[in-house]
C-alpha positions in Angstrom: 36.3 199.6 120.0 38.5 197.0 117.6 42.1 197.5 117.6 44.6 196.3 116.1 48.2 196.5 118.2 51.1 196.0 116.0 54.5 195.8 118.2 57.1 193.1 118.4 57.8 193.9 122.1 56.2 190.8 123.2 55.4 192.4 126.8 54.7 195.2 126.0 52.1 193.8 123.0 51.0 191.7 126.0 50.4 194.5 128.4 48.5 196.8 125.9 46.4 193.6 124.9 45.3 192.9 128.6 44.7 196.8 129.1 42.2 197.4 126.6 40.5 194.0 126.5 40.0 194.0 129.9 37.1 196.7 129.4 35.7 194.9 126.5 37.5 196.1 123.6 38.0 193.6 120.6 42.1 193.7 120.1 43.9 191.8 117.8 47.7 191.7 117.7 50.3 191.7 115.3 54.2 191.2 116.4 55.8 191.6 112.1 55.0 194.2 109.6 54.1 190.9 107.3 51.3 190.2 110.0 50.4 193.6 109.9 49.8 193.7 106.1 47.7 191.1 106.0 45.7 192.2 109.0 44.9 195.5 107.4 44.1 194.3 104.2 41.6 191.8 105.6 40.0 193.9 108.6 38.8 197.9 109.5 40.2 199.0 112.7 38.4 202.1 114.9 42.4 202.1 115.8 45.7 200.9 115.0 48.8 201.2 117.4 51.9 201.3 115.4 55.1 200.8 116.1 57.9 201.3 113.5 60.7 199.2 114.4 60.0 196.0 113.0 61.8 192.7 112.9 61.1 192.8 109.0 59.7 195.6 107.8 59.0 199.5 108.5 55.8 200.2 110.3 55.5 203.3 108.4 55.0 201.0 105.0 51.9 199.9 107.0 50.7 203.9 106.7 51.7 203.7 103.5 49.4 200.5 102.7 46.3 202.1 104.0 46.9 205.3 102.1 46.7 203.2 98.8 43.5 201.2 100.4 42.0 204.7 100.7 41.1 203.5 104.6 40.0 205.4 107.4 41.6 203.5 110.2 43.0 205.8 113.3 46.3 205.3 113.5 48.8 205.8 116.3 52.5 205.8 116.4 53.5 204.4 119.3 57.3 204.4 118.9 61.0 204.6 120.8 62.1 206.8 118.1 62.2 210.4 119.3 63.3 211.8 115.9 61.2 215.1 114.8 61.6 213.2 111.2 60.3 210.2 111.9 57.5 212.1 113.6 56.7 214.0 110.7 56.9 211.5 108.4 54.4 209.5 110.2 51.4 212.3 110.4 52.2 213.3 107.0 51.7 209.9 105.7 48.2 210.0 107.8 49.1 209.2 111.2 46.0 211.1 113.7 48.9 211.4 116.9 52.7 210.1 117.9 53.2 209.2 121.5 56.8 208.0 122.4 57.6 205.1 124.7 57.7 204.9 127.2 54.3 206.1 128.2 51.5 205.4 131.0 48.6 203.1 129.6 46.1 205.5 130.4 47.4 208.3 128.1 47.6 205.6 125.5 44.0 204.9 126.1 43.0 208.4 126.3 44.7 209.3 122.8 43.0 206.2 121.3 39.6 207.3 122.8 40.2 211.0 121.2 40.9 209.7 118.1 38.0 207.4 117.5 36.0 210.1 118.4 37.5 212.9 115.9 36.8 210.1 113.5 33.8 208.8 113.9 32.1 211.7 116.3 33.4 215.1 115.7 36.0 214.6 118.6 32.8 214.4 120.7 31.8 212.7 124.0 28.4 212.9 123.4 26.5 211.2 120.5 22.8 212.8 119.9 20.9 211.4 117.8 16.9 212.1 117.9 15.4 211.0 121.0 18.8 208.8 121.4 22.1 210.3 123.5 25.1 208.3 124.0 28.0 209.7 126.6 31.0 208.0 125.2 32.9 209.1 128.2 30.4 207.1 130.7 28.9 204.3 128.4 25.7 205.4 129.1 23.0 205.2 127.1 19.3 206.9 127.4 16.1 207.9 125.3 14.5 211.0 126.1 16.5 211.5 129.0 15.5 208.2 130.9 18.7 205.7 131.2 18.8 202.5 128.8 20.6 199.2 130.8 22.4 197.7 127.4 24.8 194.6 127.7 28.5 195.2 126.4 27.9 193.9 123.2 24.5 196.1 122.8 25.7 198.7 123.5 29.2 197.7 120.8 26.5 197.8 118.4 24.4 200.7 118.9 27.6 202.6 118.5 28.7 200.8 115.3 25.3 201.2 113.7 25.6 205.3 115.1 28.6 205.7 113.4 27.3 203.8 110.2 24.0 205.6 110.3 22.2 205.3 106.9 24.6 202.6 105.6 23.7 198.9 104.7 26.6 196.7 107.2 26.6 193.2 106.2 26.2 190.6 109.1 29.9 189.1 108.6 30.9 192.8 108.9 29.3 193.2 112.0 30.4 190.1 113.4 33.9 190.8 112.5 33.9 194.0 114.2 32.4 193.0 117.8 34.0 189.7 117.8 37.6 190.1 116.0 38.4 187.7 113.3 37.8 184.4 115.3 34.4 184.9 113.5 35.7 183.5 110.2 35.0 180.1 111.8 31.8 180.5 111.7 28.9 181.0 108.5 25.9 180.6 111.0 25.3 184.9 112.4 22.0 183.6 114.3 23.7 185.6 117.1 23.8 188.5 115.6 19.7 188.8 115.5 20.0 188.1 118.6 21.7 191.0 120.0 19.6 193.0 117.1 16.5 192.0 118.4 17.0 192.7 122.3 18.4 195.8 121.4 15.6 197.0 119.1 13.1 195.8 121.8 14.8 197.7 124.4 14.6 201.1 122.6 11.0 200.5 121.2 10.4 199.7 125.0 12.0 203.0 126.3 10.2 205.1 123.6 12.6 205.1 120.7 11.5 205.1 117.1 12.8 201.7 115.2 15.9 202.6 113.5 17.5 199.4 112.9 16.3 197.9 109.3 16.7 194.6 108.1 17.9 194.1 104.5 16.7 191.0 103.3 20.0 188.5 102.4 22.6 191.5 103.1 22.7 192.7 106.4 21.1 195.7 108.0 20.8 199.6 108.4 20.4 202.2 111.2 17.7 204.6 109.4 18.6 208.2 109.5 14.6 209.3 108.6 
């Protein structure tokens, strides 16, 4: 997943940042609403954690901002504010869930992990697609039954090409989204093919059909047919 943790608690920011990137999540951080802006009008997020006290701005403007984008970010309210208002105010401006501090990381990741999956996967563990079934839950991958051994980053991209199916994704897309935006820096995606390749191998290997689709000087596709 790539999320995006806005908070200006500086430990707390650093504790959620070391929780989820610890399992291999792309996280990127943003400590002012002015940070947070830009961040969202640059990047996509699976999920964003909000908080709306902010040293100069509302965090609920941010909701606001990705209402006018028309994005479908996730979005969760994580906030000290226990006020049924400010609550309501938040989901009716498109928040998907409000947890109050203080709260245990693992509910935090468990809301997050619901709400990419009401998003992207009909609130689903399982992904089935064909002869290809992905448990979320486990991070396992198999064709026709028989387990697939995918690298982290394989298997990032299997399920960001599953939840793009049919769709043309550019290659600075893709890099932006399993790498965070460190990839600016670079205008050479020779990687990408890379994981591309090994991961089409692998499935053709196990059985699978070839759904991944080169399209020449944009990007590529995940066929659906």
């Amino acid at each position: 997943m790539k999320i995006l943790i806005v908070e200006d608690e500086l430990p707390l920011l650093e504790s959620i940042l070391s929780y989820f990137s610890e399992v291999g999540n792309i996280c990127e951080t943003a400590s002012t609403y002015s940070s947070a802006y830009e961040k969202i009008n640059l990047y996509d997020y699976d999920c964003i954690l909000l908080d709306l006290g902010l040293p100069d701005g509302e965090g609920l403007n941010v909701l606001k901002e990705l209402k006018k984008l028309k994005k479908n970010d996730g979005v969760l309210i994580i906030s000290a504010r226990h006020s049924l208002d400010d609550k309501l105010a938040g989901l009716d401006l498109g928040a998907d869930d409000y947890l109050v501090k203080p709260f245990h990381l693992s509910e935090l990741k468990a809301r997050v992990s619901a709400i990419v999956r009401r998003k992207k996967f009909d609130g689903s563990n399982v992904i089935t697609f064909n002869e290809i079934t992905v448990d979320l839950a486990n991070m396992e991958t198999s064709v026709n039954g028989n387990l697939l051994t995918l690298t982290k980053k394989e298997y990032d991209l299997l399920i960001y090409f599953l939840s793009n199916k049919g769709k043309v994704v550019t290659k600075s897309a893709i890099a932006e989204h399993l790498w965070g935006d460190d990839i600016d820096i670079s205008d050479d995606f020779d990687f990408i093919y890379t994981h591309i390749k090994n991961l089409r191998k692998k499935f053709i290997e196990a059985g699978a059909n070839d759904y991944l689709q080169s399209v020449y000087g944009i990007g590529y596709k995940f066929a659906t047919v």
